[in-house]
ZAVEXDREN-922106 format. One record per residue: residue number from 1; residue in one letter; x, y, z of N, C-alpha, C in turn. Coordinates in nm, 2 decimals, padded with zeros to 4 digits. Layout:
<sites>
pos;code;n_X;n_Y;n_Z;ca_X;ca_Y;ca_Z;c_X;c_Y;c_Z
NUM;A;X;Y;Z;X;Y;Z;X;Y;Z
...
</sites>
This chain:
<sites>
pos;code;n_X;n_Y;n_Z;ca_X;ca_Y;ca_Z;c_X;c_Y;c_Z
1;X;15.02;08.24;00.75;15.10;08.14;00.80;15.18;08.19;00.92
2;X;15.16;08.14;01.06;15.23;08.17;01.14;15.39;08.04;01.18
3;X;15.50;08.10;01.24;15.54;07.99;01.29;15.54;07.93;01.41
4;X;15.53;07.83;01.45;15.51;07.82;01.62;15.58;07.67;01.66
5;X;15.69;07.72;01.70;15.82;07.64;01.77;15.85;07.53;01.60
6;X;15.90;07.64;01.53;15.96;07.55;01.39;15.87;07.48;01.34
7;X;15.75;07.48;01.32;15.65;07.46;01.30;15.55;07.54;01.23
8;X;15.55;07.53;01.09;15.44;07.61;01.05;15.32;07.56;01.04
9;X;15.21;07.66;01.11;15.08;07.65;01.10;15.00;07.73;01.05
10;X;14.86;07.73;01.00;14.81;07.80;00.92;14.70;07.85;01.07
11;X;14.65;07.96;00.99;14.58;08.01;01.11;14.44;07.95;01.16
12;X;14.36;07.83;01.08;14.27;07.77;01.08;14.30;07.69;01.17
13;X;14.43;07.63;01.21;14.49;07.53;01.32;14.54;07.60;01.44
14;X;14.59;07.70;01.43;14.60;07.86;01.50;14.49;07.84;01.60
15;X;14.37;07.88;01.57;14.25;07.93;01.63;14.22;07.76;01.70
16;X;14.24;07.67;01.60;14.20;07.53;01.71;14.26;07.53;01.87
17;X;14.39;07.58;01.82;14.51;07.53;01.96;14.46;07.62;02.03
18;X;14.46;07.76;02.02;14.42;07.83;02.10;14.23;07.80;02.20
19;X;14.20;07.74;02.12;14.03;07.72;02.15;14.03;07.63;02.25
20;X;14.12;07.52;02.23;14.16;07.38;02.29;14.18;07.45;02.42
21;X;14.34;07.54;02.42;14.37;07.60;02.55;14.32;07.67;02.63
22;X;14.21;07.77;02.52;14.10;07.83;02.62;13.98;07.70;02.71
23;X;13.94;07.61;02.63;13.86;07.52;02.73;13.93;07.42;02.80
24;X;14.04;07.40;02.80;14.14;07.34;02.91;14.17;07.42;03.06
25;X;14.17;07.62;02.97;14.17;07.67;03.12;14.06;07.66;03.20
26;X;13.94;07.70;03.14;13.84;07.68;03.13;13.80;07.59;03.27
27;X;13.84;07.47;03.17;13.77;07.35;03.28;13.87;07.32;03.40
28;X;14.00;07.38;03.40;14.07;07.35;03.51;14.04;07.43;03.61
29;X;13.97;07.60;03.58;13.92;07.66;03.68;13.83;07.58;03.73
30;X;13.73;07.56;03.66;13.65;07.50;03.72;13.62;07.37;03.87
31;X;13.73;07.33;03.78;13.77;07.21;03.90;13.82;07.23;04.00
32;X;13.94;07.28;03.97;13.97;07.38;04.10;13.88;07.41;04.22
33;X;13.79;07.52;04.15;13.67;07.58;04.22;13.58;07.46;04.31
34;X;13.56;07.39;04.20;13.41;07.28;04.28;13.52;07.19;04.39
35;X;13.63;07.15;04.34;13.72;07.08;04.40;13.75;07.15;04.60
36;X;13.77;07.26;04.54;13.82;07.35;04.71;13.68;07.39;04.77
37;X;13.59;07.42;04.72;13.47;07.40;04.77;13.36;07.30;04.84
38;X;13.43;07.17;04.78;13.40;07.09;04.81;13.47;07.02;04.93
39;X;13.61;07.02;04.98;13.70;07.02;05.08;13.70;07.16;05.15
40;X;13.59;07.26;05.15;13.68;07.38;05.22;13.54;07.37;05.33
41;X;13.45;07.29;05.36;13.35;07.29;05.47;13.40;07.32;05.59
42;X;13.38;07.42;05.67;13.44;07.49;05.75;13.43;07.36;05.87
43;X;13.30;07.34;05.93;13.26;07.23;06.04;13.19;07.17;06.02
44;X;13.29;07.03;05.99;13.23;06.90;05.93;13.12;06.83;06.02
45;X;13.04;06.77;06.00;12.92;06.75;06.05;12.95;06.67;06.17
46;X;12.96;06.69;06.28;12.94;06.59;06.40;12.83;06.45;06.43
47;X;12.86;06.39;06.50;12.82;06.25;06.55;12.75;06.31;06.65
48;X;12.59;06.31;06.71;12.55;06.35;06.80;12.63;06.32;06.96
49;X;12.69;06.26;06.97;12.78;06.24;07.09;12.87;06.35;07.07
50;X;12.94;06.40;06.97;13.04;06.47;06.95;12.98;06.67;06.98
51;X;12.87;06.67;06.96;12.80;06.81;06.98;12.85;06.87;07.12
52;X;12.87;07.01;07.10;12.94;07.06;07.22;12.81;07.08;07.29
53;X;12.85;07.08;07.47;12.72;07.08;07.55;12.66;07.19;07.59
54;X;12.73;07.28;07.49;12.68;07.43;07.62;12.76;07.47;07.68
55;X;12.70;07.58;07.81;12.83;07.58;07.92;12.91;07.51;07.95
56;X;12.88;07.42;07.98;12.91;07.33;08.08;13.00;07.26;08.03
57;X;12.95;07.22;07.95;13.09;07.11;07.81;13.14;07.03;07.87
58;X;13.08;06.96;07.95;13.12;06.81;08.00;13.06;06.70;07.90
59;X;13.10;06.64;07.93;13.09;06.50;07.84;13.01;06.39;07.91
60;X;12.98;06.41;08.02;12.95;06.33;08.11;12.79;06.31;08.13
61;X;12.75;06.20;08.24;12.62;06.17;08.22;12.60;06.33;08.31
62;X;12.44;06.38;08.30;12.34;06.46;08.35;12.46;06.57;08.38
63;X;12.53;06.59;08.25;12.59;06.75;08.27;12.56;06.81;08.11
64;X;12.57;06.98;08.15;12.49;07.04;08.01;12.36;07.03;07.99
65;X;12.40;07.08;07.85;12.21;07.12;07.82;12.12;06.95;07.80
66;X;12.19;06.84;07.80;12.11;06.71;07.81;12.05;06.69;07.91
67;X;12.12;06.72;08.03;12.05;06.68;08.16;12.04;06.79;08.23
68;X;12.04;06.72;08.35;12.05;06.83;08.48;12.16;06.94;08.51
69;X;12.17;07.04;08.60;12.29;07.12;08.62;12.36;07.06;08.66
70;X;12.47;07.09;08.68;12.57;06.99;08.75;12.60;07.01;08.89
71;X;12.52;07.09;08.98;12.54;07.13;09.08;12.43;06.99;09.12
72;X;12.35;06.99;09.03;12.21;06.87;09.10;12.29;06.72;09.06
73;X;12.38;06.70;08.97;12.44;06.55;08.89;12.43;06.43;09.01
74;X;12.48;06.51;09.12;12.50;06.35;09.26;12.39;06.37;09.36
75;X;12.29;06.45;09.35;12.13;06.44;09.46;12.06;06.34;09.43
76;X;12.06;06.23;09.35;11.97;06.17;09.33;11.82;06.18;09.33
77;X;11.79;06.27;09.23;11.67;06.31;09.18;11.57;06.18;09.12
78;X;11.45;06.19;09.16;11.33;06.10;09.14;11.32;06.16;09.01
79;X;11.27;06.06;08.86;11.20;06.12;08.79;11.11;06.22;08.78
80;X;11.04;06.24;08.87;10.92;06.38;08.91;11.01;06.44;08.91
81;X;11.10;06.46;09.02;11.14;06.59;09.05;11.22;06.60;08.90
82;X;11.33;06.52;08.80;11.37;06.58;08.71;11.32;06.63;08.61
83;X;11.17;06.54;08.58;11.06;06.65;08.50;11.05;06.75;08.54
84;X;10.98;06.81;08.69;10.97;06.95;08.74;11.07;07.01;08.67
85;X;11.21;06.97;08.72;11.32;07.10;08.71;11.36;07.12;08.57
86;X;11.30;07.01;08.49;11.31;07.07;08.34;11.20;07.16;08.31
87;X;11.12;07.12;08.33;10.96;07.18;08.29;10.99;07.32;08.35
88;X;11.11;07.37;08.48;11.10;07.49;08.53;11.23;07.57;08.45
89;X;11.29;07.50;08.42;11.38;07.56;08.29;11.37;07.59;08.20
90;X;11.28;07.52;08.14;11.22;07.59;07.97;11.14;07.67;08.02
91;X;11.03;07.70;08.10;10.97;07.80;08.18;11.04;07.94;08.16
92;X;11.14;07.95;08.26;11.25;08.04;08.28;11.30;08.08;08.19
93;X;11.38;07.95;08.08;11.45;08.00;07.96;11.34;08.09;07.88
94;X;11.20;08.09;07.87;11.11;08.13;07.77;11.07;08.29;07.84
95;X;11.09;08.27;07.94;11.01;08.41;08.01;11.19;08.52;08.01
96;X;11.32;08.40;08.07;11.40;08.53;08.06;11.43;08.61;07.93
97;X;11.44;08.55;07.79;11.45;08.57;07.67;11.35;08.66;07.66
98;X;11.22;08.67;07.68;11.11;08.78;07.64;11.16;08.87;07.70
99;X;11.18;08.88;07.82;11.17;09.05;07.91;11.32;09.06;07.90
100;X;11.40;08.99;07.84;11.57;09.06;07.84;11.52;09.12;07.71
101;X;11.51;09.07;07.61;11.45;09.16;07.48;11.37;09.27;07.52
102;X;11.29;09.26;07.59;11.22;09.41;07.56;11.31;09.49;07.66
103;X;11.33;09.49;07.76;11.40;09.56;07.85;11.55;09.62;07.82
104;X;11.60;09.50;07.76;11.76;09.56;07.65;11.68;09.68;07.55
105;X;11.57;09.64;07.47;11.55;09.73;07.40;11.47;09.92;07.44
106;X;11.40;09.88;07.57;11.39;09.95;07.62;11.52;10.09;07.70
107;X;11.57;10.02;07.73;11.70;10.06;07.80;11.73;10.17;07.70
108;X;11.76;10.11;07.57;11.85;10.15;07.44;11.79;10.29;07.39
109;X;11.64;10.25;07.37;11.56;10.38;07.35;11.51;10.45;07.43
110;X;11.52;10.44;07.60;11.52;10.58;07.64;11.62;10.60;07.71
111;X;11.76;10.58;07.62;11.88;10.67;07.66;11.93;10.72;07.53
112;X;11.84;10.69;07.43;11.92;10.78;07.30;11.83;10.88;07.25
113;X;11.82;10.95;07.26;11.70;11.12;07.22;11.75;11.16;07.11
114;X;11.68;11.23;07.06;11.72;11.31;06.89;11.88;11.44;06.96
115;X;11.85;11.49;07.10;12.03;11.55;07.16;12.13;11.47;07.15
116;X;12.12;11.34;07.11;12.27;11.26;07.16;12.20;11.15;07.29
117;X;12.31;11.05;07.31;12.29;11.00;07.44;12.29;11.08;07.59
118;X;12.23;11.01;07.64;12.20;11.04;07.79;12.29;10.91;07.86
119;X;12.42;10.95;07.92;12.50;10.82;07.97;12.45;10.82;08.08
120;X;12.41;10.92;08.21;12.33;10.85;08.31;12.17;10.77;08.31
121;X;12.07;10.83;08.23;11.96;10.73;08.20;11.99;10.61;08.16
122;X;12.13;10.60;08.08;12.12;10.44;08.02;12.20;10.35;08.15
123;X;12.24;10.43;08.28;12.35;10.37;08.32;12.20;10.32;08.48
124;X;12.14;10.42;08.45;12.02;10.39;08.57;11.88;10.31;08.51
125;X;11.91;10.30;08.40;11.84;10.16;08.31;11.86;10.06;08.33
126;X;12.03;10.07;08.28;12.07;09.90;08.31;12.11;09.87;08.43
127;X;12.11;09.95;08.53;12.12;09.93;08.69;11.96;09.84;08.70
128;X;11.89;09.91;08.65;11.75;09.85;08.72;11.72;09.72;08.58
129;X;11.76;09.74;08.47;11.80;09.55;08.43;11.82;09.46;08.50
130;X;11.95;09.50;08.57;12.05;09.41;08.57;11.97;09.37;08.75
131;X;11.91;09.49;08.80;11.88;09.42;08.93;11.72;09.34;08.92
132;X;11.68;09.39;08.86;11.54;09.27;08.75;11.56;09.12;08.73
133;X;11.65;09.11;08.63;11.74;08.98;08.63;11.79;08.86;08.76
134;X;11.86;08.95;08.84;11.85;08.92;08.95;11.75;08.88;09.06
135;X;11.66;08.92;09.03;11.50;08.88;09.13;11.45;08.82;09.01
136;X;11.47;08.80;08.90;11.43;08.68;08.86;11.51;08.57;08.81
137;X;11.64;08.55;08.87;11.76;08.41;08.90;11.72;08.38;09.01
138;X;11.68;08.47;09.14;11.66;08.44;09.27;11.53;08.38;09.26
139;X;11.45;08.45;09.19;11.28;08.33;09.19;11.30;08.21;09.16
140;X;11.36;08.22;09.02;11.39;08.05;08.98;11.46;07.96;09.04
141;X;11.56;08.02;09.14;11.64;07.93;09.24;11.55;07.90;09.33
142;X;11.45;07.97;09.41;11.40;07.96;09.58;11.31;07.81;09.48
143;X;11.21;07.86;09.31;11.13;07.72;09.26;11.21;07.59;09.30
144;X;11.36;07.63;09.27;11.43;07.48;09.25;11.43;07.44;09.35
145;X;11.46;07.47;09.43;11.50;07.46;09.56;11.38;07.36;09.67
146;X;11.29;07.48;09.64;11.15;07.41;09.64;11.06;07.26;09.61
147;X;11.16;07.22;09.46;11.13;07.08;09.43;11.23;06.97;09.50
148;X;11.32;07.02;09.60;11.43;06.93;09.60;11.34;06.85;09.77
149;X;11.40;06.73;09.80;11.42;06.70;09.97;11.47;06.78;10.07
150;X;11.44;06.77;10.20;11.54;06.86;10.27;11.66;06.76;10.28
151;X;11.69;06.59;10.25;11.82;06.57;10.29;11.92;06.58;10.12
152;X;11.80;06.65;10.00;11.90;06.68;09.94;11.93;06.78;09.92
153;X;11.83;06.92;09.99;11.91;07.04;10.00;12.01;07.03;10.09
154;X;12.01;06.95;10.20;12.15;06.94;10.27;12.27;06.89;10.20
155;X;12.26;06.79;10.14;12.36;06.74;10.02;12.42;06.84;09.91
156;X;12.33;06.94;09.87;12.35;07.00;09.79;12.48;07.12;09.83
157;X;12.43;07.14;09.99;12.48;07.27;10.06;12.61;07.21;10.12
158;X;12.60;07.09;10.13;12.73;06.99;10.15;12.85;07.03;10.03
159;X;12.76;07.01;09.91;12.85;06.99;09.79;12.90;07.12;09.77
160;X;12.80;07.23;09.77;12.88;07.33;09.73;13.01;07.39;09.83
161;X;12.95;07.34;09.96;13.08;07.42;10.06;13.19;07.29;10.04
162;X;13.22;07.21;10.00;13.31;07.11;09.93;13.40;07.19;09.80
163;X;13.28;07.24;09.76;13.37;07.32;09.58;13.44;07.41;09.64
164;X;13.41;07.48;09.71;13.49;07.63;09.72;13.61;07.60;09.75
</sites>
């Protein structure tokens, strides 16, 4: 016979209260858990309007990865030509991703040898990367450039000496 708050109970009613209390804690962890897990979604799911754009992160028509660059937004591009300069972007995007991969990876392994690094091979590596990259921004621009009018490369050359 124990007593519990002036109350005597026998230990057969003992072990109930206590059983009771353990599946009360029990299930309030529980809830807890599913409950905060259920409100703890880091990034609630956006409205396709609401998706961030990329660089650019304008909001606006033919800016970001939806449309055009925004340097092209006011040339008034023909449908052809905005096929082309898509069709020359995914091009681009697909070829710069392969050769920055191998050539980052390249870089990495012949400047690290079983002696340690070599800081000038890795530094005359990614010199000749980074000047690679470059002759190929400068190819994909002379293509663009290539699809455009001459009165809207003039427009274009308008706009940019306007930005600066």
């Amino acid at each position: 016979m124990f007593v519990f708050y002036n109350c005597t109970i026998n230990k057969q009613q003992k072990e109930f209260i206590m059983k009771s209390i353990k599946i009360l804690a029990i299930a309030s962890v529980i809830a807890t858990l599913g409950l905060s897990s259920l409100f703890a979604e880091e990034n609630p799911p956006m409205n396709p309007q609401d998706k961030p754009m990329g660089m650019y992160k304008h909001h606006g028509k033919k800016m970001g990865h939806r449309g055009e660059m925004p340097m092209f937004a006011n040339l008034n591009l023909t449908d052809a030509q905005k096929k082309s300069l898509q069709d020359l972007r995914q091009g681009a995007k697909g070829d710069r991703k392969n050769s920055m991969m191998k050539r980052h990876g390249d870089v990495m392994a012949n400047s690290i040898t079983a002696n340690g690094f070599d800081k000038a091979k890795f530094i005359q590596n990614s010199t000749k990367e980074f000047n690679s990259m470059i002759v190929q921004r400068a190819d994909h621009m002379e293509k663009v450039f290539a699809i455009l009018t001459p009165a809207q490369k003039a427009q274009l050359a308008k706009n940019l000496q306007e930005k600066k």
